[in-house]
N, C-alpha and C positions, 0 to 999 in steps of 0.2 A: 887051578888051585888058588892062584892069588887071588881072582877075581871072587872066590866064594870066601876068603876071608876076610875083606875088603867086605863083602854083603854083610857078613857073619858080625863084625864089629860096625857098623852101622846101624845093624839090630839093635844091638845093646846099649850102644849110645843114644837111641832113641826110647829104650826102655828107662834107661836110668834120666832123659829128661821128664819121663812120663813119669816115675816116679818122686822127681824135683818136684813136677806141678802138684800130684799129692799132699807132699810132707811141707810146701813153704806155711810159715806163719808169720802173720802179721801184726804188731801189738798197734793200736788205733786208742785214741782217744776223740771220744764222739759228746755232744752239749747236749743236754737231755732239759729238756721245758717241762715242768709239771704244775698244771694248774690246779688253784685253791680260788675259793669263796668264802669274802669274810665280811660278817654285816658290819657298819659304819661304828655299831652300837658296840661292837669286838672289840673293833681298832682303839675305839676311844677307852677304853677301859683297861689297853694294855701298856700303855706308858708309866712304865717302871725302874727301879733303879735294882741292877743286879751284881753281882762278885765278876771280877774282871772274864772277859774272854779272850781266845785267841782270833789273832787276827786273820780274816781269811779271803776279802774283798774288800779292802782298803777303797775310800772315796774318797770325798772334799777333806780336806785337810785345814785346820783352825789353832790358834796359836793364843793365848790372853795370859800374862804372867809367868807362874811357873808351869803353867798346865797344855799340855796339848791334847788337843779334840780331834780325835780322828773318825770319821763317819764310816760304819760298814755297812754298805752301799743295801739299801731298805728295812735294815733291821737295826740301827742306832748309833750310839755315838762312844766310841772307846774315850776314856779320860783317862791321861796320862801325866804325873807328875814327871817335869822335865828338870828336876831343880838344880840336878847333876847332867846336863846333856852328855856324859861318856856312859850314862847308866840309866834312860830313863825306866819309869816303872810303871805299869799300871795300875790303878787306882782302884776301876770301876768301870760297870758299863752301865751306859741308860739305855732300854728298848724303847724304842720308839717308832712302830709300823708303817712300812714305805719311806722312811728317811734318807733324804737326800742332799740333806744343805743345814747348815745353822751360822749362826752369829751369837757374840754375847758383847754385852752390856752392862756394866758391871756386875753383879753378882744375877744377873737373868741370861739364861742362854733361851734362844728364841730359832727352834729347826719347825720344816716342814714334817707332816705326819698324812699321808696321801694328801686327802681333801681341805685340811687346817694347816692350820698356823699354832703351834702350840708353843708356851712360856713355861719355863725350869729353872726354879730355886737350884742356882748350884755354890750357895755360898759357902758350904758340906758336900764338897764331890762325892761323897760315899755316900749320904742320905740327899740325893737329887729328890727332887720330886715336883710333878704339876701345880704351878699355881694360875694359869690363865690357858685360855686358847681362842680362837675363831675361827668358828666353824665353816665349812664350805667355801671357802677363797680360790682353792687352786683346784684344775680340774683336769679329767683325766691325762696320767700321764706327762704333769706339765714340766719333769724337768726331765732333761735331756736323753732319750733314747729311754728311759725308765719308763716304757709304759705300762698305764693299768687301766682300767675302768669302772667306772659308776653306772651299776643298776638301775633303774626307776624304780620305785615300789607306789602301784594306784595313779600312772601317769605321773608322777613326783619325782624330780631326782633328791630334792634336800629337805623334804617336808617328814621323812621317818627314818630314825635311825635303824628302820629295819633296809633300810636300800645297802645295796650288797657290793661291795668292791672286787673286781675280777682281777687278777695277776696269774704270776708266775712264779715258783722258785729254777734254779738253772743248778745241774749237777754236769759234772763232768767225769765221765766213767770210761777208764782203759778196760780194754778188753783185746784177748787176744785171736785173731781168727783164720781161717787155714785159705790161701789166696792162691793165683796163676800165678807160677813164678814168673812168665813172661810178660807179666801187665807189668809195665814202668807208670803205667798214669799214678801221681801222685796222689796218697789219700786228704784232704784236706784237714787243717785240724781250723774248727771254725772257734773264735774267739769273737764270740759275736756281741757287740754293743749295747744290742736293745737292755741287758740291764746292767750294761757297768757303764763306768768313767770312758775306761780309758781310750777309746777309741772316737768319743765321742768330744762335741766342743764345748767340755764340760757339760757333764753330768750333774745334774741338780741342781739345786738350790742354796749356792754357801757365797761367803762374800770372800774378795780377792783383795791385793793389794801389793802395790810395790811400796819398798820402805821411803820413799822421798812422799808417796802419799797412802798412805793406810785406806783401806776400802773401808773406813769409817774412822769418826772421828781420833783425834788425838786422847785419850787420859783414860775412859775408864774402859772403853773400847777396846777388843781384839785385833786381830788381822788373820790375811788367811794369803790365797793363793790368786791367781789371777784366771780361775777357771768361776769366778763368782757368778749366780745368780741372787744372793743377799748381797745387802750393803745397808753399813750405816751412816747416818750422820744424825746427829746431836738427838732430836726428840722423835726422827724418824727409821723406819727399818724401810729398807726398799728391795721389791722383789720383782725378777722377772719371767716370766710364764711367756711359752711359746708365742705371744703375741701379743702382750701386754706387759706394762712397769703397772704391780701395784703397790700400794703406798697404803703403812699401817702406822699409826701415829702411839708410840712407846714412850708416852712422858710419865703415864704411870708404867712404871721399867713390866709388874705383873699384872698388870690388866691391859694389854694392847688391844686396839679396837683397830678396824679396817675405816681409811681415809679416803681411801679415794681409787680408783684405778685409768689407766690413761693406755689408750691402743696404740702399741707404737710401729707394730708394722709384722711380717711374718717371719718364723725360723728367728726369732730373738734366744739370745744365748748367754752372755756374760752383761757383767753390771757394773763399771770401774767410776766411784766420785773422786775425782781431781777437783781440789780449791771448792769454787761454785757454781763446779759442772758435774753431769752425770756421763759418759761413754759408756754406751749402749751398745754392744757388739752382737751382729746378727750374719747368717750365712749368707747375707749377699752386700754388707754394708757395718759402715760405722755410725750409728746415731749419734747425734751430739745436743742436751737439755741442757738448758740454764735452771740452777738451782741455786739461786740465790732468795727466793722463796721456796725454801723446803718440802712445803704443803701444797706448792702445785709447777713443778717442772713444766718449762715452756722447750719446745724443740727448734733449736739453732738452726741446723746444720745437717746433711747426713754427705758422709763419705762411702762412695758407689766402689766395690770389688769385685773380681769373678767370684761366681758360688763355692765356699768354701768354709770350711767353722772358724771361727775368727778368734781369740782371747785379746783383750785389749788393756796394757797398761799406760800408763802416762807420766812424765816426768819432765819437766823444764818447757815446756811447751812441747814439747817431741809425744806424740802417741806411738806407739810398738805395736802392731797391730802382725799377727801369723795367720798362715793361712795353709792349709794342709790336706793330703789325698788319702782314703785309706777311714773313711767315716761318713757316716748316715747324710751328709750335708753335700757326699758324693764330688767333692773338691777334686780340679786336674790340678791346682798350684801346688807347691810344698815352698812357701817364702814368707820372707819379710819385709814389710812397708812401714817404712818412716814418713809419719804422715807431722806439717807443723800444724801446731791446732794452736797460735797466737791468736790469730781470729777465729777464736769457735765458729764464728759465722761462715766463712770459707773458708775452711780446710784444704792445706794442699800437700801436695805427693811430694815428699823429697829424693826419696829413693829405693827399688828395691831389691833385695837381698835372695837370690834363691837359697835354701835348707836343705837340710834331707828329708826331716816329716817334723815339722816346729811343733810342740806342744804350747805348755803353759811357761810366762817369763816375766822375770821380774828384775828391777831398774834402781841398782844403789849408787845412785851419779859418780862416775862415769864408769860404772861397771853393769853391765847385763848377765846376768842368767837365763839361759835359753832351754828347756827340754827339749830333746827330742828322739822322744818317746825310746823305740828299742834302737835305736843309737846312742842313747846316753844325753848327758846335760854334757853342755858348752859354755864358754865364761869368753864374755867379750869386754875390750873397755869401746866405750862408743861416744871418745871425746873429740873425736872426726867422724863427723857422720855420712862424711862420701866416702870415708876406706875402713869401715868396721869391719868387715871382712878380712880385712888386711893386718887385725890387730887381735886376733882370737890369742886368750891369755894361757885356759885350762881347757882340758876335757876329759869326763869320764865316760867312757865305750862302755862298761861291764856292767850298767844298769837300766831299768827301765825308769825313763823320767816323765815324768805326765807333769806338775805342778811344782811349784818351787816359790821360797818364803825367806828375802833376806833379810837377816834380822842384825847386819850390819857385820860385826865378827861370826856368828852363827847361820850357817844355811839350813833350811828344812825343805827334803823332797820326797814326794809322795810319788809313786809310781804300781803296777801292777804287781810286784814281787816286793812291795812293801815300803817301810820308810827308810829312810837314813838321815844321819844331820852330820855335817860339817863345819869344823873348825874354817872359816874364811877369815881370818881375819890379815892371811897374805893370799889373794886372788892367785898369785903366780903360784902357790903352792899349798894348795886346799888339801886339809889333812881329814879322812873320815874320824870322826869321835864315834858312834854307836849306829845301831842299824836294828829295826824288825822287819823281821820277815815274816812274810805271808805262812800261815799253815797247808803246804800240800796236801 
């Protein structure tokens, strides 16, 4: 008898796993690619100014006055009145197709639009609108992990604006579906790069800056984040493309013409001018140009790394330079090297720092701001630069930080789940003022 009830419940226990495997569900969130084709002739004709939107893929982040320019990553640039940072507002948005970076100059903001370079009266944030561009500059794809492509049309690629742009839009759709209860393999959720920022060593096209030097000049000049592919200085804008610095000469602020272009080497990524130099940050290196003639950067120096995406700021002769795993540039390091750049010409290694995953960072002597990324931003002072680890002041765990903009008492950080800004004006005790958030 025991023995057949002993069988009897065995049965059962096996029935009711068999019916576990049945009834499990699973909720998945899966990245859906959908491709589009749009002639060049499209693109150009849709740079527009529209009624603000919501935020939903936050990118380069830009800062000039009262206003902040935030980029949603290929489709334009949010403009936000900051004039209360506990309250900012939105203003407007300008469309602008495949945007990925900008800079402004006083009253001309100056972003990439796939293939061009396009100029925006924004001296009326609400009524923006084109007043220059140049055509065919950048080419497929060329900032960071954003790729696209360019058709030929008649063996041509830039001779008819019927030549056709190939992309993608990217959706992300939960769905729920009925699973083995017994499979433990974990479903992946892929937050894949190719068209955003954040994972990437910087994404697009925009200019960077730590506050001791502004990624463009001083007065009438913005500032932005140290994930830069723009930069300016005085009558130049300066951009860098997977393998090339090109150089557009902006002394009429709305008619910029293309000056020159100069190969600096492969997997080129960020663009930081210190004094009358350029640092050039690339996945296997730090460039280093003299530009003390604006109109034609000579190259110093280059500082050799393991392969990894790099962002590069500078301050007091010290470059900052991060280096990170977990992105297209396929990096084993996650650290930081204090490199002295007294002598541009040889640069050397002072020390370095392991991280958790370093993003984007910026240098208000002798305080650092550090992201890093879904571990949060970290606040160092780094008035000893053999124990700055030894001297970490803040930290906030509960965000995601890609980029960071100190603007002395105010911080601004741009991350995957949106912005926020900070009262800094005590490091040891940084208060949040306001925050957007992305739209789920």
């Amino acid at each position: 008898m025991r023995t057949r009830l002993l069988s009897l419940m065995a049965v059962i226990l096996s029935m009711g796993l068999w019916s576990c495997n049945d009834q499990c569900k699973e909720t998945r969130v899966t990245r859906r690619q959908i491709p589009f084709t749009r002639t060049l002739a499209d693109i150009r004709a849709s740079v527009k100014i529209e009624s603000p939107h919501e935020m939903k893929r936050p990118g380069k982040l830009y800062t000039k006055g009262k206003y902040l320019f935030i980029n949603e990553i290929k489709q334009g640039i949010h403009v936000i009145d900051n004039s209360n940072p506990s309250s900012p507002a939105f203003v407007s948005f300008i469309a602008i197709p495949g945007n990925g970076d900008l800079a402004v100059k006083g009253n001309t903001l100056y972003a990439d639009s796939y293939t061009d370079l396009v100029a925006i009266d924004i001296s009326d944030p609400t009524k923006a609108k084109e007043v220059g561009r140049v055509q065919n500059v950048f080419q497929n794809g060329q900032f960071d992990g954003a790729w696209w492509n360019i058709n030929a049309v008649n063996g041509s690629v830039w001779d008819s604006e019927d030549a056709t742009i190939q992309d993608f839009t990217v959706d992300y759709v939960e769905e729920t579906i009925t699973t083995n209860c017994e499979d433990t393999t974990p479903y992946p959720y892929y937050f894949n790069s190719v068209n955003s920022f954040w994972d990437m060593a910087s994404f697009g096209t925009s200019a960077s800056a730590a506050s001791s030097s502004p990624n463009s000049a001083p007065g009438t000049s913005g500032k932005a984040g140290s994930m830069a592919r723009f930069a300016l200085n005085n009558d130049f804008l300066y951009t860098v493309s997977l393998t090339s610095l090109h150089l557009f000469d902006i002394s009429k602020p709305t008619a910029p013409t293309t000056s020159g272009e100069i190969n600096v080497g492969r997997n080129i990524e960020t663009i930081f001018p210190y004094e009358n130099k350029l640092f050039i940050g690339s996945a296997n290196g730090m460039f280093i140009y003299d530009n003390a003639d604006p109109k034609n950067p000579k190259q110093l120096s280059v500082f050799q790394h393991g392969t990894a995406c790099d962002p590069v700021v500078v301050a007091n002769d010290i470059a900052y330079v991060t280096l990170r795993t977990g992105t297209a540039c396929w990096g084993t390091q996650n650290q930081m090297d204090l490199v002295d750049v007294s002598d541009a010409s040889s640069p050397k290694l002072i020390k370095t720092y392991q991280m958790q995953n370093p993003h984007g960072l910026s240098v208000d002597f002798p305080t650092l701001y550090l992201c890093e990324g879904d571990f949060g931003l970290r606040i160092f002072d780094v008035t000893d630069k053999m124990g700055i680890d030894k001297n970490m002041l803040s930290t906030f765990s509960n965000i995601h930080a890609y980029d960071v903009i100190t603007m002395g008492k105010n911080l601004l950080v741009i991350g995957k789940d949106g912005f926020y800004q900070y009262d800094a004006s005590d490091v040891k005790d940084v208060k949040l003022l306001s925050r957007i958030l992305v739209k789920k």
